[in-house]
N, C-alpha and C positions, 0 to 999 in steps of 0.2 A: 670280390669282397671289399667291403668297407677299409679306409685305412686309419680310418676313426679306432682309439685301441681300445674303447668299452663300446659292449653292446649289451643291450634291454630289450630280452627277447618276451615277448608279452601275448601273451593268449587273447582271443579278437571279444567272441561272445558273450555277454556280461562283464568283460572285463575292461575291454577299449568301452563299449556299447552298455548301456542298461540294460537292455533286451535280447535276448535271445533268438535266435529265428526260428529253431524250432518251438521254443514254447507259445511264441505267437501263431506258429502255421498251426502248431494243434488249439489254442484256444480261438482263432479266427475262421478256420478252414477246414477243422474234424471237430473229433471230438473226443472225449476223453478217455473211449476206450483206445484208442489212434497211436496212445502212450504207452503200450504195450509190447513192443520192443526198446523202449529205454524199459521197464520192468525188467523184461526177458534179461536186458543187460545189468544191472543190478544184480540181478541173482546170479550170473555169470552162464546165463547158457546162450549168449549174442556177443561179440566182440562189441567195443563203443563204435568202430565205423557201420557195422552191422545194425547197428540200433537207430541211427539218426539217418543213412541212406533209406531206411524201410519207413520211416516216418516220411523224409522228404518224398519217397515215390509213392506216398499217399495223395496228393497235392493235385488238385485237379481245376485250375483254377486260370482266368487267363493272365497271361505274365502281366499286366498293367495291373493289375490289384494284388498280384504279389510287391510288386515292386515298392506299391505306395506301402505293402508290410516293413523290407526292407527300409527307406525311409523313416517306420516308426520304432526302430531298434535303438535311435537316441545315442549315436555318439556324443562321448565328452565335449559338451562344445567346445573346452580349453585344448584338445589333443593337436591340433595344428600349431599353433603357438606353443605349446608344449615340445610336440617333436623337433620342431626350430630351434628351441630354446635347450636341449639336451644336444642337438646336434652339434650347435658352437660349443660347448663343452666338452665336447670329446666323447658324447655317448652316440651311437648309430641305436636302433630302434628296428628289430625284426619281431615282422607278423607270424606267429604259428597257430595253425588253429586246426582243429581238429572237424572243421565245420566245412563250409564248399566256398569256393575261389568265387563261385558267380557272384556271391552277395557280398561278399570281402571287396572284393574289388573296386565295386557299384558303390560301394561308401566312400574307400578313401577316394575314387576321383571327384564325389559330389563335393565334399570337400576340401578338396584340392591337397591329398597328401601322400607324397610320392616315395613308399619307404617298401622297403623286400620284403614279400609276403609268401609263405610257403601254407600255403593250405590244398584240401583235397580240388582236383580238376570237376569243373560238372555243367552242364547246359540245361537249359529250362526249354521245354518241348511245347509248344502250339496246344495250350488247354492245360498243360500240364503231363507229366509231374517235371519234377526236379529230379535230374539225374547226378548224382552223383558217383563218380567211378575214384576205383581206388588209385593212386598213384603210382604205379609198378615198377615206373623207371626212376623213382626219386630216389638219389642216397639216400633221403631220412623215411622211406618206406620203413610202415613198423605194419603188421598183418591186425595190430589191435586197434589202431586210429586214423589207420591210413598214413597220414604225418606224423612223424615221429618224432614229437617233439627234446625229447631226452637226447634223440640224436641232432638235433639241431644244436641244442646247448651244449651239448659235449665237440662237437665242429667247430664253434670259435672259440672254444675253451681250450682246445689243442692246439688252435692256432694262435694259442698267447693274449686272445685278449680275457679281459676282466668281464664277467658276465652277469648280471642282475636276470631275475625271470620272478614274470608277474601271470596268476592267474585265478582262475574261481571257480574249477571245476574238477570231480574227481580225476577227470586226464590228467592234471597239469602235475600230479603229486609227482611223476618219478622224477620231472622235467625240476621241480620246484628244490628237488631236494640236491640236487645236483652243485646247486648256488651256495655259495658263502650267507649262512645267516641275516649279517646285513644288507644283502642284496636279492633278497627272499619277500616276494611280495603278496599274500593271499587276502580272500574275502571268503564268504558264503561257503560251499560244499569244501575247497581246497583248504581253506582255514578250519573247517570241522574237523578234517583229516588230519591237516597235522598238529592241530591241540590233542587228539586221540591219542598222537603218535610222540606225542611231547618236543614238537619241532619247534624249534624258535621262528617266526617269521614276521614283518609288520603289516600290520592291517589297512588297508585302504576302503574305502569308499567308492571315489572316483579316480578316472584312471590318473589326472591329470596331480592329486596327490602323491601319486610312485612318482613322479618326473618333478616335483619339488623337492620331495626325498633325498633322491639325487643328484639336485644342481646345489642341495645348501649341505652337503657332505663336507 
C-alpha cells in the first residue's frame, strides 16, 4: 500500500475513458439484441458481473480489431499529467472497475501510467470471445461485480487514509456513497442515482476535472 495518506479511488469505463467497452463491442461486433443481459441486469434477474461477462463472451472477433476497439475508448488525454500531478500532492489514485483487467491494463501502459488497478481477471481467446472470470481469491470479491468496489473504499478508509471515489455507473453507487460529500465524484447513470437519492456529489465531465477538484482544495 501507498504511503501517500489520500487516495482517488476512480471507476475505469466512462469515467477514466469516454467509452465503454462493452458498449462499443455491442455497437461494433453484435448487435442490439446482444444487450440483453445488461436488460436481464436492470431488472435484477443477472448479477452486474453476470451481464457484462455474457456480452463479452459474445465476441468473436480476432484480438487485433478488438484491440484497435480498446484504443478507441478515448482516455482523458490529461489523465497522466493528472495522476503525476495528484501524486506529489499526497493523492495515490486506485483503479476499480467492474469491467476485465485485459483492457484496463492495455490502456494505462499505452499510456504509460503505472497506478493499482483492481479490476475482474480475463484473457481473449484466438477468434475470440473475451473471457472474463470472476475473482474468487480477491479480498474485495463481491458475487455482484466481481470487484467490489465498496470493499476497496472501505480498505483504505480503515486504514486511515482520506478517500475521494469517482464514477459513472449504477455500480459505483454503494462505493460513491461511502465518501465524504466533498469527495464524491459522479456523471451520467451514477449521478441519476444519487440526484434520485438526494446525494450531494460534484459533477464532472472529464476525468481529469476530479484531479483539479482536488489539487485546488
Amino acid at each position: 500500500m501507498s504511503n501517500l495518506p489520500n487516495v482517488l479511488v476512480t471507476d475505469f469505463d466512462g469515467t477514466v475513458t469516454r467509452n465503454d467497452f462493452y458498449k462499443l463491442v455491442v455497437e461494433r461486433f453484435l448487435s442490439p439484441s446482444d444487450l440483453g443481459p445488461w436488460e436481464e441486469y436492470r431488472a435484477g434477474r443477472l448479477t452486474h458481473f453476470q451481464a457484462i461477462q455474457s456480452i463479452f463472451h459474445r465476441i468473436r472477433e480476432p484480438e487485433s480489431r478488438v484491440l484497435e476497439l480498446v484504443r478507441d475508448m478515448q482516455p482523458d488525454p490529461r489523465f497522466p499529467e493528472s495522476v503525476a500531478a495528484l501524486k506529489n500532492t499526497g493523492w495515490d489514485v486506485v483503479v476499480a472497475s467492474a469491467g476485465c483487467a485485459w483492457y484496463v491494463s492495455r490502456i494505462l501502459k499505452e499510456i504509460e501510467v503505472d497506478i493499482t488497478v483492481y479490476a475482474n481477471p480475463g484473457e481473449y481467446s484466438p477468434g475470440g470471445p473475451l473471457n472474463m472470470f470472476a475473482p474468487n481469491d480477491s479480498p474485495f470479491y463481491c458475487p455482484e461485480t466481481g470487484i467490489g468496489k465498496a470493499k476497496i473504499v472501505r480498505f483504505y478508509r480503515d486504514a486511515g487514509k482520506t478517500v475521494a471515489y469517482a464514477g459513472d455507473g449504477f455500480a459505483d453507487e454503494s462505493a460513491a456513497r461511502l465518501v465524504p460529500d466533498s469527495f464524491r465524484f459522479a456523471k451520467s447513470d451514477l449521478a441519476e442515482v444519487l440526484d434520485q437519492r438526494g446525494v450531494a456529489y460534484h459533477p464532472f465531465s472529464h476525468w481529469s476535472e476530479i484531479a483539479d477538484a482536488l489539487l485546488n482544495r
